[in-house]
Structure formats: C-alpha cells, structure tokens
N, C-alpha and C positions, 0 to 999 in steps of 0.2 A: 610386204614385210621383208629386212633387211636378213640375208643368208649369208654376206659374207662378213666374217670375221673384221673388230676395227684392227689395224696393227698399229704399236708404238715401238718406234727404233730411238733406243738411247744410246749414245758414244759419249761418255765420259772423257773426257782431256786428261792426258797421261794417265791413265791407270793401266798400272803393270798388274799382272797375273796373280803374285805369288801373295799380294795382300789377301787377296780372297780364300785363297787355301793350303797356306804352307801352316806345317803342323805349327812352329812359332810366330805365327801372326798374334798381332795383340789389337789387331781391330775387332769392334763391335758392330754386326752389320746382321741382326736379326730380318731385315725387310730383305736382303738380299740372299741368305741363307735360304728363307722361305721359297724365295723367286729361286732359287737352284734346285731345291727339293722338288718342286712343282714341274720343273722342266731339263733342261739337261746343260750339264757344264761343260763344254769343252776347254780344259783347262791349259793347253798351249794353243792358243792361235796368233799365228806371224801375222804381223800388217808389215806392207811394204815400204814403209822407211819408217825413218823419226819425226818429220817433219808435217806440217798438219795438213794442209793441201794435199797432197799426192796420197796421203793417206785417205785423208775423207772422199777423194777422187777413187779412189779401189773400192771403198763400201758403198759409196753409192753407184756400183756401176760394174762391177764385177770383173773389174780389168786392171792389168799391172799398168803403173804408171808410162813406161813406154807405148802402152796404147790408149791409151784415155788423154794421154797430153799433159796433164799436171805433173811439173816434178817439183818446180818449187816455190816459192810465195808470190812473187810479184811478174815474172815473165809472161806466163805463158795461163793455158785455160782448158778445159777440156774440148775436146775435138767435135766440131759439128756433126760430125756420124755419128758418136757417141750416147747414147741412149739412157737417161739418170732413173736412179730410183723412184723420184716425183712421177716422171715419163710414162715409166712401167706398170704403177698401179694410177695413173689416172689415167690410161689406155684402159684399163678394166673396172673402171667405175668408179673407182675409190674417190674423194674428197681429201685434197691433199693439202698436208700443211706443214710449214716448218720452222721451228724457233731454234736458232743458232746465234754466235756472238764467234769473236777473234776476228778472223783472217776472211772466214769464208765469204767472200765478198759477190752479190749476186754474177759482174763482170766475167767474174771465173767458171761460169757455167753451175751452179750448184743450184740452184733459183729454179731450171728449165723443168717443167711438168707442175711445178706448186702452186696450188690457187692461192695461198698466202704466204710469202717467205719474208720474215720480218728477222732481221740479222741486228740484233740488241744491242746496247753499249754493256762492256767487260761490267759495271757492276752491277745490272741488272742479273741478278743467279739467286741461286734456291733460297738463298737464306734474306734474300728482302722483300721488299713488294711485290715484286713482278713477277716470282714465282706463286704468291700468295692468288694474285689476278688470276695464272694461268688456273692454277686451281680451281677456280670461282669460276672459269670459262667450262671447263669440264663438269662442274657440279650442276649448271644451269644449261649445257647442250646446245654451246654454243657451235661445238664443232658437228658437224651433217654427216650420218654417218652414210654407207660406212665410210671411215677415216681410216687416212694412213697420216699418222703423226712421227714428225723426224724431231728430237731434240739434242741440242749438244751441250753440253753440261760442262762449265768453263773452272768450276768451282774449286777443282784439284791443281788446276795450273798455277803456276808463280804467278800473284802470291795467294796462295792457298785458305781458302776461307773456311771455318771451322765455328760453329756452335758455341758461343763464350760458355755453354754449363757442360761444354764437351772436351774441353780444352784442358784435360789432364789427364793421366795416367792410364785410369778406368778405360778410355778407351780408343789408346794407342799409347806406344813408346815414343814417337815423331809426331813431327807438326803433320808429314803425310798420314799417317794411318789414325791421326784423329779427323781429318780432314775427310778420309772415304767412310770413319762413321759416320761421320755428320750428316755426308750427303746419303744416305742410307737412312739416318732418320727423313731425310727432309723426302726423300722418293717414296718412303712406306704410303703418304695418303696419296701417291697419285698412284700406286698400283693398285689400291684400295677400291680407288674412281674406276678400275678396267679391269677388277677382277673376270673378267670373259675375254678381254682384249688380248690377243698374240703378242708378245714383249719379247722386244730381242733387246739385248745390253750387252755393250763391248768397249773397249780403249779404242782410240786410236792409236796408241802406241804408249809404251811404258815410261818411264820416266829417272833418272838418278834419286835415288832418297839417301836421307842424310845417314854415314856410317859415324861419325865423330859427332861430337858435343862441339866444333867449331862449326861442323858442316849445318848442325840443327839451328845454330846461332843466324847464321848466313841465312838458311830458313826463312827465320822469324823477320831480321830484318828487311827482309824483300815485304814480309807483310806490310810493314812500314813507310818501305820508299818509294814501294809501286806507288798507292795509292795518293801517298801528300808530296812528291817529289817527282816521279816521272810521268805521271799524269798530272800535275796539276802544277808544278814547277819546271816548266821542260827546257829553259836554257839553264837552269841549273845544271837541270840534271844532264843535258849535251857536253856542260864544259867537264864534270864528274866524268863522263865515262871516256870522255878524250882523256880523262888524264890515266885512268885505269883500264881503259881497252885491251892493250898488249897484253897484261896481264891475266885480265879473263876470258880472251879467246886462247889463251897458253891451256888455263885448266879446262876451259869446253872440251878442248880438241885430243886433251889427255888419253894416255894408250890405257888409263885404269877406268875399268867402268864405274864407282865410287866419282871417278872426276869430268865425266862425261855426261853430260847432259842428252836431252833428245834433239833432237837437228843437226849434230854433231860426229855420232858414232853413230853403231849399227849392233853394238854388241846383246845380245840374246835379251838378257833384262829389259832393254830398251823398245825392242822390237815383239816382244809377249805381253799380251795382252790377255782376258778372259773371253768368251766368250758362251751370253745364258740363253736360252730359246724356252719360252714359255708359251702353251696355248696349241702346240701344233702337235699333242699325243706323245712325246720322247721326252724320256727321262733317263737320271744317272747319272753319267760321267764320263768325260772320254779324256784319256790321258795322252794320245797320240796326237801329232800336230796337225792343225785345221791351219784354212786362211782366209783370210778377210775377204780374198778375191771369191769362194766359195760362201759369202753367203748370200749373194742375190741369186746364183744360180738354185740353189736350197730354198729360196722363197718359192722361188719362182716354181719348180718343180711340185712343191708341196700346198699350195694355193691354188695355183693356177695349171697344174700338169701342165707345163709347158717349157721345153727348153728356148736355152738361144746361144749368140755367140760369146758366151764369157773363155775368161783365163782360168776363172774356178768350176768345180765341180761340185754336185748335188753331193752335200752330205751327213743331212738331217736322216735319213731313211739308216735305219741300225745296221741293212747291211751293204750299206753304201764303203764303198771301197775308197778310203782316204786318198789325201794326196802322199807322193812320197818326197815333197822339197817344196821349199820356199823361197821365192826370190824379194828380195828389198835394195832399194838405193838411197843413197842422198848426193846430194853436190854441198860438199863442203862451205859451209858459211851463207848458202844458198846463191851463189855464184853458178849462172852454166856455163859452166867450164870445163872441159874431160879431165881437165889436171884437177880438178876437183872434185872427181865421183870418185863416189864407192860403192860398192856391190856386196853383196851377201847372199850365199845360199846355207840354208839352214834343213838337215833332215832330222828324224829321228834320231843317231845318234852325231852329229858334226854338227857345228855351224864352220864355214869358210867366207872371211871377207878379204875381199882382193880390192887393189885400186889396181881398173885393167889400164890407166896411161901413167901410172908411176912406179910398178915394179913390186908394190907392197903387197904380201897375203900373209893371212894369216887361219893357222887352221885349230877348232878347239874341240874338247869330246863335251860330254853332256856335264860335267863337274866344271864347267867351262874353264880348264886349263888349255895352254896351247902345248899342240901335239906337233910331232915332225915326224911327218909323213907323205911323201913325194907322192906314190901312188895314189894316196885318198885325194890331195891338193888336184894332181892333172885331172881325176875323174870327175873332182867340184868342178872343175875351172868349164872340163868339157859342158857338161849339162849347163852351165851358168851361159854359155856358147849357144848352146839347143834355146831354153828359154827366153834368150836375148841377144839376139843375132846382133844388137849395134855393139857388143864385145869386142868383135870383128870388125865392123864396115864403120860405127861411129853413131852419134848420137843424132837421132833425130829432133829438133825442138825448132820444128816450124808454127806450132798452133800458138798465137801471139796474142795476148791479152789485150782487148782493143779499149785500153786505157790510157790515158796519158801518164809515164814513166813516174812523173811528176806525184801525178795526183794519188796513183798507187804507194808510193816513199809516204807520200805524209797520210795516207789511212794503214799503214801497216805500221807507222809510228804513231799510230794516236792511242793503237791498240798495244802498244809497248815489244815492238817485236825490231823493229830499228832503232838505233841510237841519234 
C-alpha cells in the first residue's frame, strides 16, 4: 500500500500576487480561496526574474539563476550538476510526470528525471480538450502512484484566455482578472480529483495588467492577433512588427511599471508572485517575503527530512526562520550581455535595482516610491556583492544549450516570444 503522499505543482504564467488578495481585487476564485483556507498562503514570494526559463530553472531546482545556468530563452540550459525536481522525487520513488507548453523546451534541461514530459502546443490549456483529456487521465488512474505531477498553466499569458460566460464584470474589472477566474473555475475539478494530494501553486513571475481603458484595449486585441495573425499569418505578422518594433520595445523597457511588461523590468509587481501549500499540515498566512528558490528545499525537508545544496531555505515549518532578501535578474531583451543585466535585491522593507555595467540604481520603500538614500543603496549593492559574486568578477554563461541557434529562433517564435 502506497504511504507516500501523490504531489501536484502548478506554476501559473504571469500571476502576480495581489490578484489573489488585495482587499480591492475583483476576481472570483472560490477553488482557490478554498485551496488557501485548507493550507497556507505566503502572500509575497520573489521568483528570480521576469522571464520564464530562469524562473522555472529556480522552482525546479532550488537555485538562483547564476547557479542552475538558465538565464534566458534560447542560450543557455541548466547545468549538468544540477539536480531538477523530476530528479528528486524520482530518486524517492515517485512516478514522475509533466505537462508544460511555451518555452520550456526539453534541450533546456527541464525534461531530466520525468517519465513523461510532454511540452504541448500554446492552445492546448484549460479551457479546450486537452485539459478535458487530462482530466479523464486522472479520473480513470492513468497516472501510477505515487505521482509527482508538474503542470504549467499558459492560460494568463498574452493572449489571455477567459471563459466566454466569464467574460464580464462579475468577475473581474480586466481582461487579467477574468482571466485568473476562469482558470479557478477550470482547476476546481482537478483539485476535486486530489483532494488527498499535496498541492503547491505559484506564478512564475507577475505580470503588467492594464491601468487605462487604452491599455485593456491592447489586452483584448492581443486576444485577436495572437491567435489569427501571429500564429497563423506570420509574414504578416514579421513585416507588422518591423514596422512597429521601435515603438514597443520603447514601452516594454518603460521606467513605469504600468508600461513594463515581464522580461523587461524587475519592479516588485512583476517579480511577486503567490505562493499556496496544501496537504502538508500548515496553514494561514504569511505576509513576509518567501522565495521561489525556498521551495524545493521545503519539500524536501517536509517529505523526505532531508536537506541538500540549494540557495533557499526550508520554510514551510511555522517556526522556520525566513529569508531576509531576494535576489532576481534579467538581460535586457534577453540578449547576454552585462550591458544588459539588471539585478534586484528586494527585502522586507526596500527593493533596489541596479544595472551593475551601466551606472543605473534605483532604490524604492514598500509604497514602491523611489527613495534617496546613499546608505540603504551601498548596504543593497554590498549583499547583492555576497549573493552574487559575478557583480564583481562578471558573468558566468558557459552552460550552452546543445541546439542549433537556428533551430531554437524558430521554436521560440512558433510559440510567439520572437518576432
């Protein structure tokens, strides 16, 4: 008879934090509420950039990008020492599986440990068949337990998919926040299917939502042009964005977070995420910052009493002693290039991001206003020095994606992420 627990890890695409529980949220997310009552919210957790690789590289693996090797789409891979979530629980028995869609592309190391890793096309998601199948795969037992089930949920990203009897007012103000009810209805029957099953759900990183009635417009019509124009018209859609490129890398790279999108800045919204743990005895709420890199060592610890070498620490146990900072990067445009990184340490009360080869910082308190303060800035700068010695000595990005340059460009533009 099976004793250990199955697990399901869900990482939602762009879901920022404050949908889930700012007192004016206008989302409707009864399945999720539930899943937070039942286990515990830790309601700021930093993931280490914007961008989607180097992110899903830190939760599957409990390491900051500079040691896992992922920093950004098409380069580079995780590092052959490197040890993935698959890894970890199929060294302990588990029956590992995993359904993903976008970027993660097996080459990039995310694959390693999984008996099944099947990486979908973008509109396979909750709301068609395929989510219907998985269902049907769960209701009939197809997966052996115990299982560790990994899912990435594509549903919130540009262009955002939404419920047609959800797609009003009732429940959200934005095309985003009807968007994370939907997918809330659509998750209710699979938590239904594992009510026994340990569930953890997180972002990989937050996302810009629309503040103006233009910005919602632009919204909608991504709905639109994704689907019948840059996926399915794509010299179209090549000669369109040559002609308006200039223009929309001006407002990605915008110093307003409202005009920033995720793979671009680093500003707090972007980089907060939720993070719910169900099944493993804790509940509540924790309002202090956790981080992404902190939760394999937490599995790990509370499954399997067992440490190892991560960058996060255990801290699922109540009186588990938080971290006090958070470090995140990106390379600008996803280019490696030191003239286009950025950095970020984020504590309890500052975030600070510097670009350490251009001269740029900036420092903000918790109302995210920027502050000016020399003292606070050199004592960010120094810890950001501690946690990431290539501040100093320079970037390492030897672990090289054994793809063809080629072949990488046109599956990261098939999934709509190159022009």
């Amino acid at each position: 008879m099976n004793t250990e627990p199955n697990v399901i890890f869900i990482v939602i695409d762009c879901l920022r934090s404050d949908v889930l529980h700012s007192e004016d949220r206008s989302t409707v997310t009864p399945n999720l509420d539930k899943l937070k009552k039942d286990g515990r919210l830790f309601k700021n957790t930093i993931s280490v950039s914007t961008s989607t690789l180097p992110c899903f590289g830190s939760i599957m693996t409990g390491l900051y990008p500079f040691n896992h090797g992922l920093r950004d789409l098409m380069h580079l891979k995780l590092k052959d020492n490197v040890k993935t979530i698959g890894e970890i629980f199929k060294d302990k028995g588990y029956n590992t599986y995993a359904e993903v869609t976008g970027s993660l592309f097996p080459a990039h190391g995310y694959s390693r440990g999984f008996d099944e890793y099947n990486q979908r096309e973008l509109w396979d998601n909750l709301h068609n068949d395929w989510y219907q199948d998985l269902l049907t795969k769960f209701k009939e037992g197809y997966f052996q337990e115990p299982y560790f089930f990994f899912l990435h949920v594509w549903d919130l990203h540009q262009p955002r998919f939404v419920d047609k009897d959800m797609d009003k007012s009732d429940y959200g103000d934005t095309l985003y926040e009807r968007s994370v009810s939907s997918i809330d209805k659509k998750l209710g029957e699979l938590f239904d299917l594992n009510d026994e099953a340990v569930i953890l759900l997180t972002g990989d990183h937050g996302e810009k939502i629309s503040a103006n009635l233009a910005e919602e417009l632009m919204d909608r019509l991504k709905c639109v042009y994704y689907p019948h124009v840059r996926w399915k018209r794509k010299k179209i859609h090549r000669k369109l964005s040559k002609l308006f490129r200039g223009t929309l890398n001006m407002l990605k790279r915008s110093e307003s977070e409202f005009g920033a999108t995720h793979g671009y800045q680093l500003y707090r919204p972007l980089i907060t995420t939720p993070l719910i743990v169900k099944g493993l005895g804790i509940r509540g709420e924790e309002g202090n910052m956790v981080r992404h890199v902190d939760v394999i060592p937490s599995l790990c610890e509370e499954l399997f009493q067992e440490e190892g070498n991560f960058d996060g620490v255990p801290i699922f146990d109540k009186d588990s002693e938080l971290p006090k900072d958070a470090y995140s990067e990106i390379f600008l445009g996803d280019q490696l290039d030191e003239e286009r990184w950025l950095v970020s340490l984020v504590t309890n009360n500052y975030q600070y991001i510097l670009k350490p080869r251009g001269g740029y910082e900036k420092l903000y308190d918790l109302d995210e206003d920027e502050i000016k303060n020399h003292e606070v800035k050199m004592q960010m700068r120094k810890r950001i020095e501690s946690v990431n010695p290539e501040i100093i000595h320079g970037c390492n990005l030897n672990s090289r994606v054994n793809m063809d340059r080629e072949i990488i460009e046109n599956k990261l533009r098939s999934v709509g992420y190159l022009d």
